[in-house]
PyMOL CGO cylinders between C-alpha atoms (Angstrom):
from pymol import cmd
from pymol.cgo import CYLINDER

trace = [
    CYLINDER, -112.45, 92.13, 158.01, -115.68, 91.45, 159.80, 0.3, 1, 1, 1, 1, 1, 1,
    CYLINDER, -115.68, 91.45, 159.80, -113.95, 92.21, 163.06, 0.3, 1, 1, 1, 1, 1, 1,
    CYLINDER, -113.95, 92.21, 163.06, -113.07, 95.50, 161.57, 0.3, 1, 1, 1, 1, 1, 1,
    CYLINDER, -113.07, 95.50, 161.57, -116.50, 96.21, 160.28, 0.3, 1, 1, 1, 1, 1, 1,
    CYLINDER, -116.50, 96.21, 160.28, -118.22, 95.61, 163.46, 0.3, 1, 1, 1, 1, 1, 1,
    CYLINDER, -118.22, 95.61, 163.46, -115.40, 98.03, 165.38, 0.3, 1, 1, 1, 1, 1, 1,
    CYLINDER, -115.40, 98.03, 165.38, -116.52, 100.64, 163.20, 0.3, 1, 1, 1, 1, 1, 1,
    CYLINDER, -116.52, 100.64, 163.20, -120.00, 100.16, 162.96, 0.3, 1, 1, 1, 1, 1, 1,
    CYLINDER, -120.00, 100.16, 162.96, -120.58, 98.66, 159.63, 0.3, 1, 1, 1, 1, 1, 1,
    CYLINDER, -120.58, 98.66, 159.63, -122.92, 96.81, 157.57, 0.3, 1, 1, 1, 1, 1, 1,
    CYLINDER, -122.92, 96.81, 157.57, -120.86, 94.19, 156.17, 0.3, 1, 1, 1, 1, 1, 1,
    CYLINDER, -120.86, 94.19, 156.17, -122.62, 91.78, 153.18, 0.3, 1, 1, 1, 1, 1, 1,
    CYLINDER, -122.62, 91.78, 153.18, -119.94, 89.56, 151.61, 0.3, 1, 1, 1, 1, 1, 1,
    CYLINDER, -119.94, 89.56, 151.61, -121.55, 87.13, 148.69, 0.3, 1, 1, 1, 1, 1, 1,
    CYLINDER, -121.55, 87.13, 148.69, -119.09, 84.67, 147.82, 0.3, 1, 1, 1, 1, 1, 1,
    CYLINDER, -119.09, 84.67, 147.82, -115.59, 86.14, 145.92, 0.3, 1, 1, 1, 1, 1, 1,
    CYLINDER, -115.59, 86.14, 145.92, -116.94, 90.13, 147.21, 0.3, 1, 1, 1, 1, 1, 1,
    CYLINDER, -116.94, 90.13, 147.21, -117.19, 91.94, 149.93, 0.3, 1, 1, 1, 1, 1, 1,
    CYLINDER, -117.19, 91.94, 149.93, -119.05, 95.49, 150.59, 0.3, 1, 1, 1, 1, 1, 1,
    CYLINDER, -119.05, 95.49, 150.59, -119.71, 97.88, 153.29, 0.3, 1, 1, 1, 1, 1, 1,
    CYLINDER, -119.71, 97.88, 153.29, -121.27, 101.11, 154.32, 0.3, 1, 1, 1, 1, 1, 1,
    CYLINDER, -121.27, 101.11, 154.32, -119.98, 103.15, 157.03, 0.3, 1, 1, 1, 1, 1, 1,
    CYLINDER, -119.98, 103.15, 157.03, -121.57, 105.37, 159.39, 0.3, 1, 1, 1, 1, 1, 1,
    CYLINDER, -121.57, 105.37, 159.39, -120.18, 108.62, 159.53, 0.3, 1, 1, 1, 1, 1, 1,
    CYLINDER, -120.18, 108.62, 159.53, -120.15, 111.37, 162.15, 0.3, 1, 1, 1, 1, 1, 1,
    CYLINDER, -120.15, 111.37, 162.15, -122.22, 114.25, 161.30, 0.3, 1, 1, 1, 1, 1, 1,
    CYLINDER, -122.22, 114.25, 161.30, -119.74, 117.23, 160.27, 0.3, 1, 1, 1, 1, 1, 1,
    CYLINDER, -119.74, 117.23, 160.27, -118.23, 119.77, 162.60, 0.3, 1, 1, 1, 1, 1, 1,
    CYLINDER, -118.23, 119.77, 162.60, -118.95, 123.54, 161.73, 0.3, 1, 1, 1, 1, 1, 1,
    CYLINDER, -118.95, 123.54, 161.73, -115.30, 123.99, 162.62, 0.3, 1, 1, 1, 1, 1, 1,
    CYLINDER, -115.30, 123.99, 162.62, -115.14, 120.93, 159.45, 0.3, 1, 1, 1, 1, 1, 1,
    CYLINDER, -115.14, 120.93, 159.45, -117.39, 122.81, 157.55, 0.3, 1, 1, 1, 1, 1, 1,
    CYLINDER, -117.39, 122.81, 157.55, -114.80, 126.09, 158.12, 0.3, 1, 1, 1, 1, 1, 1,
    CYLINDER, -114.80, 126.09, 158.12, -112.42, 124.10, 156.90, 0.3, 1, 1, 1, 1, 1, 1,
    CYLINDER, -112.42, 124.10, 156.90, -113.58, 122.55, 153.30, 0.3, 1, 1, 1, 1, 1, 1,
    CYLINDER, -113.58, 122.55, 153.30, -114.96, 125.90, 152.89, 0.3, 1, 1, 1, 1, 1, 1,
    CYLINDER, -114.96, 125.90, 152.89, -111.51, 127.83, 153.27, 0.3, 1, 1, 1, 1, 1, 1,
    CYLINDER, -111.51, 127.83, 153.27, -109.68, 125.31, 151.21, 0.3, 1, 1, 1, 1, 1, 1,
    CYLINDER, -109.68, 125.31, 151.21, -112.13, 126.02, 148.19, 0.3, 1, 1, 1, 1, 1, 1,
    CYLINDER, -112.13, 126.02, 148.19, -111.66, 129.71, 148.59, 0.3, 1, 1, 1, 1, 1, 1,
    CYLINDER, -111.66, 129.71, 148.59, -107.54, 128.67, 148.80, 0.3, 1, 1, 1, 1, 1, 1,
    CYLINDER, -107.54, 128.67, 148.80, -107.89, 126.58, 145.36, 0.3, 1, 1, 1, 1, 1, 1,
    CYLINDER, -107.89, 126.58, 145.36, -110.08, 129.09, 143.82, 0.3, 1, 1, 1, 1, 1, 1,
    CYLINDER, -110.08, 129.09, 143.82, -107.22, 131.99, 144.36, 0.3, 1, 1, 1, 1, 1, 1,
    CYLINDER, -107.22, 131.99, 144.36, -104.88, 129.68, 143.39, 0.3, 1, 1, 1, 1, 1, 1,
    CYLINDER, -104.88, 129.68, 143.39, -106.66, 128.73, 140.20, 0.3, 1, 1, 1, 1, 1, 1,
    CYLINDER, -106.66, 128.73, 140.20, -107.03, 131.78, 139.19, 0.3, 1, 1, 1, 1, 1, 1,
    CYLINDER, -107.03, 131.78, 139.19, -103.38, 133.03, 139.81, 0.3, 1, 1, 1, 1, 1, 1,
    CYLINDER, -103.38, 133.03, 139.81, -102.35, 130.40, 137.72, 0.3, 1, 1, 1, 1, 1, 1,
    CYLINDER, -102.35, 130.40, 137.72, -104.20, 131.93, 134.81, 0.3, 1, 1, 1, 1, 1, 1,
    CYLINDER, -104.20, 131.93, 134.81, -102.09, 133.26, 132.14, 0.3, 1, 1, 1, 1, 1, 1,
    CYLINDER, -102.09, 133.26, 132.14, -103.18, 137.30, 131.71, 0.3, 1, 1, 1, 1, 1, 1,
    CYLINDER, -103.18, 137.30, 131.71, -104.48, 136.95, 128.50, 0.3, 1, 1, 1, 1, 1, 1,
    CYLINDER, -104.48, 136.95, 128.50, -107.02, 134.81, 129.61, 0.3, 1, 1, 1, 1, 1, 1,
    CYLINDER, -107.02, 134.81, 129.61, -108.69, 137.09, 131.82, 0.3, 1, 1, 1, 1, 1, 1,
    CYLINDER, -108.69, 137.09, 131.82, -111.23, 139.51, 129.59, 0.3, 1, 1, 1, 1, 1, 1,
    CYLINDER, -111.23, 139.51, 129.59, -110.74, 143.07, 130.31, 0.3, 1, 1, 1, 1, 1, 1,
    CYLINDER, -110.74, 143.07, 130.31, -113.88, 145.32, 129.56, 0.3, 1, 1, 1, 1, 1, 1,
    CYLINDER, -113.88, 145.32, 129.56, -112.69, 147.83, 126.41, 0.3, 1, 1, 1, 1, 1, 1,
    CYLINDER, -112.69, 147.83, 126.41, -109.28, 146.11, 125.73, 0.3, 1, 1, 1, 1, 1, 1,
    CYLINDER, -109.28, 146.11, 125.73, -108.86, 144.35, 122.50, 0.3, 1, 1, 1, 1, 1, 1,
    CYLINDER, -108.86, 144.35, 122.50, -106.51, 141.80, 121.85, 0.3, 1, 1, 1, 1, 1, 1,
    CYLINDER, -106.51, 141.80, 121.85, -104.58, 144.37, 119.09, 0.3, 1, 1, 1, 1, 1, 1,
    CYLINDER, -104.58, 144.37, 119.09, -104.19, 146.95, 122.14, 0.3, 1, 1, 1, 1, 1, 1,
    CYLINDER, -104.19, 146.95, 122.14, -103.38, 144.19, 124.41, 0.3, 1, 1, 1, 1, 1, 1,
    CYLINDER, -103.38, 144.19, 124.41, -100.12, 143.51, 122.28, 0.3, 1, 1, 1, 1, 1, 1,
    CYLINDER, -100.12, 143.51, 122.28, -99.26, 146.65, 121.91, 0.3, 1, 1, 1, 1, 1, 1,
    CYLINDER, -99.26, 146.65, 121.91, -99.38, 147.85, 125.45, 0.3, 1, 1, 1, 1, 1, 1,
    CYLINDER, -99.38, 147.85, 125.45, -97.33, 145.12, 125.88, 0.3, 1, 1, 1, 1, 1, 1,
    CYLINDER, -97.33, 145.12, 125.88, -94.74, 144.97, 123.11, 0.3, 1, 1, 1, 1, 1, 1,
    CYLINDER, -94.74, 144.97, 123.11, -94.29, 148.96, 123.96, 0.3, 1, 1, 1, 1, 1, 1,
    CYLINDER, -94.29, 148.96, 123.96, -93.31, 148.27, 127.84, 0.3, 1, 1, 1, 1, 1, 1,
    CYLINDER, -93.31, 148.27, 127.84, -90.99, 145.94, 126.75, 0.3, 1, 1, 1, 1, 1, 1,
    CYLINDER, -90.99, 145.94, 126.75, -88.90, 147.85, 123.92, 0.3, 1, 1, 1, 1, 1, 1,
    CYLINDER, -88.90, 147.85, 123.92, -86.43, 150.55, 125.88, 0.3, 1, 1, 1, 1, 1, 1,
]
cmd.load_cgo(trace, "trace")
């Protein structure tokens, strides 16, 4: 473990019965920075897809109207 700590450039302090490091990491990319940011915007969409429809408010609607407009498109 200390070998592997010192290959990667870690402060390794092990008191007797634990052991505990900090790593140095790299500074992040902007092409990293793309990335996280895109894959918020991906589970934000998704998130909110995954809402059912009642849960989004709709300015004017009431619930009352709400069932109605949709009890009457699904009766022939």
């Amino acid at each position: 473990m200390r070998h592997l700590a010192g290959t990667l450039g870690a402060d390794l302090r092990s008191p007797p019965g634990e052991s505990e490091a900090a790593l140095t990491l790299a500074r992040p990319t902007p092409l990293s920075l793309w990335r996280e940011g895109l894959d918020g915007l991906l589970d934000l969409g998704l998130a909110a897809a995954a809402l059912p429809r009642e849960a989004i408010p709709v300015p004017g609607l009431t619930r009352a109207r709400a069932r109605r407009g949709r009890d009457s498109r699904t009766r022939p």
